[in-house]
C-alpha positions in Angstrom: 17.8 -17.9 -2.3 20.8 -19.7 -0.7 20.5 -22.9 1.2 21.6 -20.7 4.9 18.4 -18.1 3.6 16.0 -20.8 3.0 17.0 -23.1 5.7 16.9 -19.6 8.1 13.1 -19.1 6.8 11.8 -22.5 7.8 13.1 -22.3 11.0 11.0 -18.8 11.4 8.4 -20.8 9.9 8.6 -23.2 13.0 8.6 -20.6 15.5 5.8 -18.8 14.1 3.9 -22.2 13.8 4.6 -22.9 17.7 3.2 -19.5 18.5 0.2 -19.8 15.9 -0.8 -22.6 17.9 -0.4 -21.1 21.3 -2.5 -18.2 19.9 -5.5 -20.9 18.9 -5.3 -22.4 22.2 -6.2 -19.0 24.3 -8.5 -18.4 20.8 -10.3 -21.0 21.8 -10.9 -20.4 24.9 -12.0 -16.8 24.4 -14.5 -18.5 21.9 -16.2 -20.5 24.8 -16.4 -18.0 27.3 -17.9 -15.6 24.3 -20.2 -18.5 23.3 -21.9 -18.7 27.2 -22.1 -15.3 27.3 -24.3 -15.0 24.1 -26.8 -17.7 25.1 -26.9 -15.7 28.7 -27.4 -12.5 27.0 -29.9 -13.9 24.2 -32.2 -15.5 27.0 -32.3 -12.3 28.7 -32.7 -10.1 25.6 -36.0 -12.6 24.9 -36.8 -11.8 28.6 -36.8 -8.1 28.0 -38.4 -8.1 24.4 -41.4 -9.7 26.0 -41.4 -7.2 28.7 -41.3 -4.6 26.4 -44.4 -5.8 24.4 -46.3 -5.9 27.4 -45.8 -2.3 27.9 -46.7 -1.4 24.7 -50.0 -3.4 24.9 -50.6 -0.8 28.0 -48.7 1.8 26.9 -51.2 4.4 28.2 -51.3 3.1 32.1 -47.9 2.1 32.5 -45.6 4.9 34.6 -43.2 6.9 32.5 -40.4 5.4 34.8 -41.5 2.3 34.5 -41.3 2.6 30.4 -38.1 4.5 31.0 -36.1 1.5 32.3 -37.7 -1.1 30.4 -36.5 0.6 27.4 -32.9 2.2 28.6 -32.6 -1.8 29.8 -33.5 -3.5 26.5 -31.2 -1.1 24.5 -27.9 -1.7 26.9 -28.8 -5.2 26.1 -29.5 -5.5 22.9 -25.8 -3.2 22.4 -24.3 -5.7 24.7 -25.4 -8.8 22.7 -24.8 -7.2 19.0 -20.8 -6.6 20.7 -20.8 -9.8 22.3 -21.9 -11.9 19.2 -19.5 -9.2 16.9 -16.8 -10.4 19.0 -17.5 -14.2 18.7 -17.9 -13.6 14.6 -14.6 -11.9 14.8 -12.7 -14.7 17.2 -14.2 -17.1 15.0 -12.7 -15.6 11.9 -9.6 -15.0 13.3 -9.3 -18.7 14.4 -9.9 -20.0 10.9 -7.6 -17.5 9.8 -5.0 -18.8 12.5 -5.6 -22.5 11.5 -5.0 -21.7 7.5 -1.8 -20.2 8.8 -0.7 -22.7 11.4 -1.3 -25.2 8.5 0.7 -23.1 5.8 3.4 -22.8 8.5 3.8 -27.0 9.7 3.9 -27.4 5.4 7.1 -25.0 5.2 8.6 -26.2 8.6 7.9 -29.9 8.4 8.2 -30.7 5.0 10.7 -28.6 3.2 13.8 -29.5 5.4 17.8 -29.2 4.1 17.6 -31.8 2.1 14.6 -30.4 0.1 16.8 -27.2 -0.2 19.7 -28.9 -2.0 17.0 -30.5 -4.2 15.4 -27.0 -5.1 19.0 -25.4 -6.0 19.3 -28.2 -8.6 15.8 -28.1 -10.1 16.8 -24.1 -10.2 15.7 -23.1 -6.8 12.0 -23.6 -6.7 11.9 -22.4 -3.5 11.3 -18.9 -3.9 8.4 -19.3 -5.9 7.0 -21.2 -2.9 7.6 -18.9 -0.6 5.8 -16.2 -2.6 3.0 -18.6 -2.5 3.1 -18.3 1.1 3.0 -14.9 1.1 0.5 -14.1 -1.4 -2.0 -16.1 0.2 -1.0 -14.4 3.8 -1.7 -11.1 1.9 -4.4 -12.0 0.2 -6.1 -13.0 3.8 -4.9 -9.8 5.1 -6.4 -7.8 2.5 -10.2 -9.8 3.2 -9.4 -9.0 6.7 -9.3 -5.4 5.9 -12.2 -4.9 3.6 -14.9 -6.5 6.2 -13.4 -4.7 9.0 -14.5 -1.6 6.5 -18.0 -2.9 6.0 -18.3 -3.1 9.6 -17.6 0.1 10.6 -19.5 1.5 7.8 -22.4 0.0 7.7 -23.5 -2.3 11.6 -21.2 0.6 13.2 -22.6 3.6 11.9 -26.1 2.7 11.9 -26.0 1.2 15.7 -24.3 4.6 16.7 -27.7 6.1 14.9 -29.7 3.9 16.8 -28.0 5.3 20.0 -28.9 8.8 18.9 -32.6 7.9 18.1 -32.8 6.2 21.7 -31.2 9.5 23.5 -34.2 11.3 21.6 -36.8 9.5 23.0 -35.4 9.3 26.7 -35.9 13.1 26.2 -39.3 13.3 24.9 -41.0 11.2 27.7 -41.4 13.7 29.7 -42.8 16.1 27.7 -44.3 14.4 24.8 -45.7 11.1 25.0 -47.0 11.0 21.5 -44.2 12.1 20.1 -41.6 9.2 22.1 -44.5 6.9 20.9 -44.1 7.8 17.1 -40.1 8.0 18.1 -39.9 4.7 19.5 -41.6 3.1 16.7 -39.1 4.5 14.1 -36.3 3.0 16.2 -38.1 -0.4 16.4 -37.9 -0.3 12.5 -34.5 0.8 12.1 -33.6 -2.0 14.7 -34.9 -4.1 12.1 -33.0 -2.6 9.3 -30.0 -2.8 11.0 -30.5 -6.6 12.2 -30.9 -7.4 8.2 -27.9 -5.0 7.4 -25.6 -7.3 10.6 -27.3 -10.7 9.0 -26.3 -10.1 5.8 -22.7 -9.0 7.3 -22.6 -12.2 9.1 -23.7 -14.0 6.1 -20.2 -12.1 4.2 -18.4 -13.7 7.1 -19.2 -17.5 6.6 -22.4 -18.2 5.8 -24.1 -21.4 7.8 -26.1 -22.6 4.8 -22.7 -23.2 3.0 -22.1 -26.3 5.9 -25.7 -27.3 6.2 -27.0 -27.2 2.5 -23.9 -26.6 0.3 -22.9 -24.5 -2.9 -25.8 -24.1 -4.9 -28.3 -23.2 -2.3 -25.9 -21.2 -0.9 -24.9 -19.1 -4.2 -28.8 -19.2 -5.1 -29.0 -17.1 -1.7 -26.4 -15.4 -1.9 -27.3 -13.7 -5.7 -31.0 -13.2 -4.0 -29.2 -11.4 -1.1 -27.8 -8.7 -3.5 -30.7 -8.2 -5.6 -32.6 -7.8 -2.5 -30.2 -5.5 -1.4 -30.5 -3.1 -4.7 -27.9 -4.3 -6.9 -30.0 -5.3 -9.7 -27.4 -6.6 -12.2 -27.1 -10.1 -11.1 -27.8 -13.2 -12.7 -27.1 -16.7 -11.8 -27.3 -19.5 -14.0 -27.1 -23.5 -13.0 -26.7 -26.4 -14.7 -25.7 -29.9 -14.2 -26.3 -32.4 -11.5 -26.6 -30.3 -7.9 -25.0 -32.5 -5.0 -22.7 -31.5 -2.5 -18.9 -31.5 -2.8 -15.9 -31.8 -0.2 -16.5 -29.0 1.9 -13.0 -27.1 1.4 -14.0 -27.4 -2.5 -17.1 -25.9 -1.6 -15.6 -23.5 0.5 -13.1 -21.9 -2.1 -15.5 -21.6 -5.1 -18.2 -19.8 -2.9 -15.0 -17.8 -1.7 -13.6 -17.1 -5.1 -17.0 -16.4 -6.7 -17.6 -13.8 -3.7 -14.2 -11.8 -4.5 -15.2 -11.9 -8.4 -18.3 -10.2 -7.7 -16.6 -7.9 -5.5 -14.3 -7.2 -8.0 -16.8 -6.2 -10.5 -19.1 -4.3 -8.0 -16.3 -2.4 -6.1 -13.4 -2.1 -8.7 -14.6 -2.5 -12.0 -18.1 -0.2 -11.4 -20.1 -3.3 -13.1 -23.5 -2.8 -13.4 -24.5 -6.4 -14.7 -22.7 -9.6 -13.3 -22.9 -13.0 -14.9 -22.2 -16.0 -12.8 -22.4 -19.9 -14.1 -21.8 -22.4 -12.4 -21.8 -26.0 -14.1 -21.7 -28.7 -12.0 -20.4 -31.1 -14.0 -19.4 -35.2 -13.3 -15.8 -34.4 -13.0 -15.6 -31.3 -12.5 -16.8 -27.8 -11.6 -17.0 -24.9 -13.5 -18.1 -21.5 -12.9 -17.6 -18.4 -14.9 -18.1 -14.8 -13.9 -18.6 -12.2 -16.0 -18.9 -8.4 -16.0 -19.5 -5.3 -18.0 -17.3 -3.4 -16.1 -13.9 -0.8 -16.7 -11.8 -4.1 -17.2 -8.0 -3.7 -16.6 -4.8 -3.8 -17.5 -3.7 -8.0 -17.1 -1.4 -10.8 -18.8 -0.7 -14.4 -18.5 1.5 -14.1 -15.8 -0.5 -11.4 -13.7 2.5 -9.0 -13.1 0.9 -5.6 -14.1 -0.1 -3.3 -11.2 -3.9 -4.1 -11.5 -3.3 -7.9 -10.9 -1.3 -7.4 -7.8 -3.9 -4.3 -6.7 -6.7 -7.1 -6.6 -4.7 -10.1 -5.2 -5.5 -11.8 -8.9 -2.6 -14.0 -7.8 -3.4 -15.3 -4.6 -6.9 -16.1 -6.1 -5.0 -18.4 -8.8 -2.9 -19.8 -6.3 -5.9 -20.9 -4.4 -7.5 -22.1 -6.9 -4.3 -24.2 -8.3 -3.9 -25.8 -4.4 -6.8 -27.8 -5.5 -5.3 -28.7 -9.0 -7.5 -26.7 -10.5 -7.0 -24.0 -12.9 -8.3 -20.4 -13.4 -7.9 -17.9 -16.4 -8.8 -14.1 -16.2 -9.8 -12.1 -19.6 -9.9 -8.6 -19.5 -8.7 -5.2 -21.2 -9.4 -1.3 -20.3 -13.3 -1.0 -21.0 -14.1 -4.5 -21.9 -15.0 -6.0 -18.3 -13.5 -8.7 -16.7 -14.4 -12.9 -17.6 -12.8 -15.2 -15.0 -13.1 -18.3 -15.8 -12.0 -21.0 -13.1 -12.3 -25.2 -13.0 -12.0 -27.9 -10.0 -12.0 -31.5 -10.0 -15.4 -32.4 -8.4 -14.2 -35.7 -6.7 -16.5 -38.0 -5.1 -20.0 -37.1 -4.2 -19.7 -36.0 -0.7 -22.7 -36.8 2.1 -24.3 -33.7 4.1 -22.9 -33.5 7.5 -24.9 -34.5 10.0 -27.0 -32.3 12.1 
């Protein structure tokens, strides 16, 4: 990369970085107005839950009409809050991934000037392997973005348009059935439920709150308890070492990098049995995840196809940022051990409440 190439990519950097920024700015707003409207919309989804419970108390006197628009107005709510509060999960994600970038961006454009350019070609042009660093993690971001935009549509999205279906059913049967809309409309209360777990557990995928109230171990405790619950039976944690909390972005990236792992093994690798350990030791971290299943085709440098099909590099990368170092072992058939270490640093307090 020439010094007119490299100098011409940190100015883009700059420009991006100024739009970035105007984009977390209107982001932020959004969030606020998104925020009111939830509380509004949770207060008068309480409102007409309770409402709702009276009628079914006197579900025999109550006028057919009566039950007809209590329910027809607790299901538009209830669809109004889950889209609300899916697009204050989704604003939220996409500010944090806006601030990662904006803060990738200010690195290239602030810090890596002319002068660092001339320096680069002389140390043998070091800069291209930082700007594949940029992008790698860009991708790698992208990528996540895509696979829970998946999980959305496949699983909250489908089974609320189910929902909607069920509800159409009983609107129907009112007026000619009442027993039946009765035994109806308690099926749909119980696949409400199902598919509040199934949006809780998405939610949890997203950024889950125990991570920034109670910290990593609680929060990979609940997390393997969360899949086992959830039928995958081949999970096992193990612990060991002094539990404490750590800097939150440490905290942060090993829950992250644990997560993909097990995705890795679940989704790509068709593992039946997953072996996580985490050692939290005095100066550092360890954790080790382990699976049974296809394996793949990997080496040192992680240039076959399989390493770049699973973003094995940007993990690394992330990973290295926090001078630590992780190490993948696999083959075709034998599974896949990752091993990865961080410094643990000082013994960080629990924010405050």
């Amino acid at each position: 990369m020439t010094e007119n190439d490299w100098q011409q990519f940190v100015e883009t950097s700059q420009r991006e970085y100024e739009r970035t920024q105007e984009q977390l700015k209107e982001i932020d707003m959004l969030i606020q107005q998104t925020s009111s409207e939830v509380d509004r919309l949770v207060k008068q989804n309480a409102r007409a839950a309770a409402q709702m419970r009276q009628i079914e108390s006197q579900f025999e006197t109550v006028p057919r009409d009566d039950i007809k628009a209590t329910f027809n107005s607790l299901l538009e709510n209830q669809q109004r809050l889950f889209t609300m509060r899916g697009q204050l999960e989704k604003l939220q994600s996409d500010q944090r991934y806006l601030t990662q970038l904006a803060e990738i961006l200010q690195l290239v454009s602030q810090n890596l000037g002319p002068q660092d350019v001339s320096l680069q070609e002389e140390e043998g042009e070091t800069a291209a392997p930082q700007q594949m660093m940029v992008v790698n993690i860009i991708e790698a971001q992208e990528r996540e973005r895509l696979r829970l935009s998946r999980q959305m549509h496949d699983g909250p999205a489908q089974a609320l348009t189910n929902l909607v279906l069920q509800a159409e059913i009983c609107e129907r049967l009112f007026d000619r059935d009442a027993d039946r809309a009765r035994v109806e409309l308690g099926e749909l209360k119980s696949n409400v439920i199902s598919t509040f777990q199934k949006v809780k557990g998405f939610i949890f995928d997203l950024r889950p709150m125990m991570l920034d109230d109670l910290g990593l171990v609680p929060t990979m405790k609940r997390y393997a308890d969360g899949l086992s619950e959830s039928g995958y039976a081949g999970i096992a944690l193990s612990i060991t070492g002094k539990e404490r909390r750590l800097a939150q972005h440490k905290e942060v990236t090993l829950f992250r990098v644990t997560q993909e792992l097990i995705h890795i093994g679940r989704e790509q690798s068709r593992a039946t049995n997953i072996k996580i350990a985490l050692d939290m030791g005095e100066t550092q971290v360890r954790v080790v995840v382990e699976d049974n299943g296809n394996g793949f085709e990997l080496d040192d440098d992680l240039t076959s196809a399989d390493a770049s099909r699973l973003g094995l590099v940007a993990l690394r990368e992330r990973i290295e940022m926090l001078d630590g170092t992780l190490n993948f072992d696999s083959s075709p058939g034998q599974g896949l051990r990752t091993t990865f270490l961080l410094p643990a640093g000082e013994e960080e307090a629990p924010p405050l409440l």
